[in-house]
C-alpha positions as CSV (number, residue, x, y, z in Angstrom):
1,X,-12.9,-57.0,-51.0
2,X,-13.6,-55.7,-54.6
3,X,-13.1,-51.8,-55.2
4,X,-16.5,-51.6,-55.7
5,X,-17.8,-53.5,-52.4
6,X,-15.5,-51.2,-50.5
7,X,-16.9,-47.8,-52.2
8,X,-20.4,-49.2,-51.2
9,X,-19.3,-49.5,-47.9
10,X,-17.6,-46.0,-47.6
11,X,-20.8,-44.4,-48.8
12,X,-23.1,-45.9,-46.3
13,X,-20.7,-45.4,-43.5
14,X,-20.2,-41.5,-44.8
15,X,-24.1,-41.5,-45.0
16,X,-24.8,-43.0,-41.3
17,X,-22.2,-40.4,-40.0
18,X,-23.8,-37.5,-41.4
19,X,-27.0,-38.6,-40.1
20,X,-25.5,-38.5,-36.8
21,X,-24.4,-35.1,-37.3
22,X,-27.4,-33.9,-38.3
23,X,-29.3,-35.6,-35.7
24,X,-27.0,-34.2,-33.3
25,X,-27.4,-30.7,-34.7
26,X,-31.3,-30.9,-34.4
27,X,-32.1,-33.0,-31.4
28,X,-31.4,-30.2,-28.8
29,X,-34.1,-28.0,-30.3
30,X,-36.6,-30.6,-29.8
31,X,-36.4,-30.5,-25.9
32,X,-37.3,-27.8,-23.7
33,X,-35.3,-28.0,-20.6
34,X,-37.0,-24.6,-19.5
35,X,-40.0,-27.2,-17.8
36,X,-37.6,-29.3,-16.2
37,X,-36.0,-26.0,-14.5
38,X,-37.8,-26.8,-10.9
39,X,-36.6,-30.4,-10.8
40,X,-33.0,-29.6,-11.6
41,X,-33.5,-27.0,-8.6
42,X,-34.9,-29.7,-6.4
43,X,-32.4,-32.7,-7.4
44,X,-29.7,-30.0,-6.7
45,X,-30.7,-29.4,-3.4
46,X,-31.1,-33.0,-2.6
47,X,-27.8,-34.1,-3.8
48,X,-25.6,-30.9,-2.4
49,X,-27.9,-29.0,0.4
50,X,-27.5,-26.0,-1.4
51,X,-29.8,-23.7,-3.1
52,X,-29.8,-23.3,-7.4
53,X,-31.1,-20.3,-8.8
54,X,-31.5,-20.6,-12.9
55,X,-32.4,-17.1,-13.8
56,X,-32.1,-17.4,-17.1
57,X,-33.4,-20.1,-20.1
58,X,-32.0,-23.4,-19.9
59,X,-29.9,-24.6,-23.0
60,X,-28.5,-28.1,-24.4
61,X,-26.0,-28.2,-27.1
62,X,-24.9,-31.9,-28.8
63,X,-22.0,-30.1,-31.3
64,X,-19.1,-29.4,-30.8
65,X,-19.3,-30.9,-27.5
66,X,-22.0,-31.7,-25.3
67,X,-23.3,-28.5,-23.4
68,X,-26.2,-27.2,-21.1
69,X,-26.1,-23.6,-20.7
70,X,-28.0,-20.9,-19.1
71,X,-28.2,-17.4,-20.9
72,X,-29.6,-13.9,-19.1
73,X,-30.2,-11.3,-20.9
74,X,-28.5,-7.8,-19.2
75,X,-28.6,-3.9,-19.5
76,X,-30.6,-1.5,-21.4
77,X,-30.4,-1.5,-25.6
78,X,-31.0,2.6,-26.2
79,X,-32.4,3.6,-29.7
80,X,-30.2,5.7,-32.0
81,X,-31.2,8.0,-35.3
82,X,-34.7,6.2,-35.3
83,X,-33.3,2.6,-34.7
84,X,-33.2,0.7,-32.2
85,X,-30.9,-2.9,-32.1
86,X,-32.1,-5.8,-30.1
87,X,-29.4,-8.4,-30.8
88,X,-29.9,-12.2,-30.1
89,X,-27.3,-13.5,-27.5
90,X,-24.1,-15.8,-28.4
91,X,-26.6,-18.9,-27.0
92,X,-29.6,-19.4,-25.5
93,X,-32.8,-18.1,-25.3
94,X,-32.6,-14.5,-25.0
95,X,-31.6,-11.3,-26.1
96,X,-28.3,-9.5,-25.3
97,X,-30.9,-6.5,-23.3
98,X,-33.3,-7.0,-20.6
99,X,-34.5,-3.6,-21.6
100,X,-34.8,-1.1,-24.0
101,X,-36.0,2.8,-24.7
102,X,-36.7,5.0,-27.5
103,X,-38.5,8.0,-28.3
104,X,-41.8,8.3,-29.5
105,X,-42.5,8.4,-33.3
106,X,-40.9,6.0,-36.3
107,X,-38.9,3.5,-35.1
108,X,-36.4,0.8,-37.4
109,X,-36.4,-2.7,-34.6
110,X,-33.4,-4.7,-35.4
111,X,-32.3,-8.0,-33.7
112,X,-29.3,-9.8,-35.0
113,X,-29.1,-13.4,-34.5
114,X,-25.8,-15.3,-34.4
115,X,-27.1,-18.5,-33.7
116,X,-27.9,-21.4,-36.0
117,X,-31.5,-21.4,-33.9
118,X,-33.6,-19.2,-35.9
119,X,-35.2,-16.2,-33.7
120,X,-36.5,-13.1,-34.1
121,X,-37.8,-10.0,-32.7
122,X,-41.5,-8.6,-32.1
123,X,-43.3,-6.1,-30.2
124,X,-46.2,-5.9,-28.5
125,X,-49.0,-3.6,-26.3
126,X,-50.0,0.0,-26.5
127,X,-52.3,-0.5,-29.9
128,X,-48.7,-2.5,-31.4
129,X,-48.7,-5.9,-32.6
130,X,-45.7,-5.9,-35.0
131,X,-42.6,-8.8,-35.6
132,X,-39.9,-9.0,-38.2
133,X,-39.3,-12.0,-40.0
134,X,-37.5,-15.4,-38.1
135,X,-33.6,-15.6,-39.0
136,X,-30.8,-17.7,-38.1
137,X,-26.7,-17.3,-38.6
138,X,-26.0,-14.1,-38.9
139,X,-29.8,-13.1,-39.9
140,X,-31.4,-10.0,-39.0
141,X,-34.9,-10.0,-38.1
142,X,-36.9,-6.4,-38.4
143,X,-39.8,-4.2,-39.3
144,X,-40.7,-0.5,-38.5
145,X,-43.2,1.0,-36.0
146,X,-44.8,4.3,-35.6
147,X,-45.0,4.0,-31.4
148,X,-46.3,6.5,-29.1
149,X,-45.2,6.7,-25.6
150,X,-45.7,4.1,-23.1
151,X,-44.8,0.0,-22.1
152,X,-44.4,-2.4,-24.7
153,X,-43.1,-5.7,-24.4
154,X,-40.3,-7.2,-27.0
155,X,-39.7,-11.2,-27.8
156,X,-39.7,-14.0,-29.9
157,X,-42.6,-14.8,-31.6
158,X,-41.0,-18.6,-32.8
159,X,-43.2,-21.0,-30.1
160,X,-41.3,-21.7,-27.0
161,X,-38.8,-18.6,-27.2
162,X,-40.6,-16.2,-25.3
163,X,-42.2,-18.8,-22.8
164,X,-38.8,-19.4,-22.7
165,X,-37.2,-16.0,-21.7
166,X,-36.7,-14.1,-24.5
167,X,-38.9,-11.4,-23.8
168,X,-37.7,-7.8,-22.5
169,X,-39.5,-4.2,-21.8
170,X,-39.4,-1.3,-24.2
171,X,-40.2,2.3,-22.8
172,X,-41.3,4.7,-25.3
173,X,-40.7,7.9,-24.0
């Protein structure tokens, strides 16, 4: 084989593997395995007897190694000198806090997201409709608020994220 029939063939062979990769690093966010949640519950009890509670959202991962993960968000995230952090979990969809507080007045909401699956962090009810830009790897994703006291809800705005879980309660005292 001449040098130059064997560098053709090392580029297309580097080429198809990095289509693989990349396939492989963008499949999983094509399938929601949140809608399949009831018959994973169901095939569970038929095969074992016994009963599966997924309280969280239901992930996949391809890379490094084939993965499916459920993430629930825990705890109260409490607002300091006018900010108030929201952080993206490790994996998932969700946030590191089920909850959150602040006092009334100007707020700074801040949500950090580690993953490679861009998020980011909004709020609604009580007269506010407010979201920071979406993010991804190390990102952060925020905006200010003037709020007064009372209930709002915090999640992702990107579609699928908050149907998906990521969606917590802020009190505004």
């Amino acid at each position: 084989m001449s040098p130059s029939k064997r560098n053709k063939l090392l580029i297309g062979i580097g080429g198809a593997v990095g289509l693989l990769v990349v396939v492989l690093l963008i499949a999983p966010s094509f399938f929601d395995l949140n809608k399949y949640k009831p018959e994973l519950v169901s095939e569970v009890k038929k095969a074992t007897g016994r009963d599966l509670v997924l309280d969280g959202p239901v992930t996949l991962s391809l890379l490094p190694t084939p993965s499916v993960g459920v993430s629930k968000a825990e705890g109260t995230a409490q607002a300091q000198n006018g900010t108030l952090d929201i952080p993206v979990a490790a994996s998932g969809l969700a946030y590191k806090f089920a909850d959150a507080t602040a006092d009334a007045g100007q707020l700074t909401i801040k949500s950090e997201n580690p993953q490679s699956t861009p998020h980011n962090i909004a709020i609604e009810g009580n007269g506010a409709d407010d979201k920071g830009k979406i993010v991804a790897s190390g990102g952060v994703s925020e905006f200010n608020a003037d709020l007064k006291p009372g209930d709002y809800t915090f999640f992702c705005s990107v579609p699928g994220h908050r149907e998906g879980g990521m969606e917590g309660k802020l009190t505004v005292k």
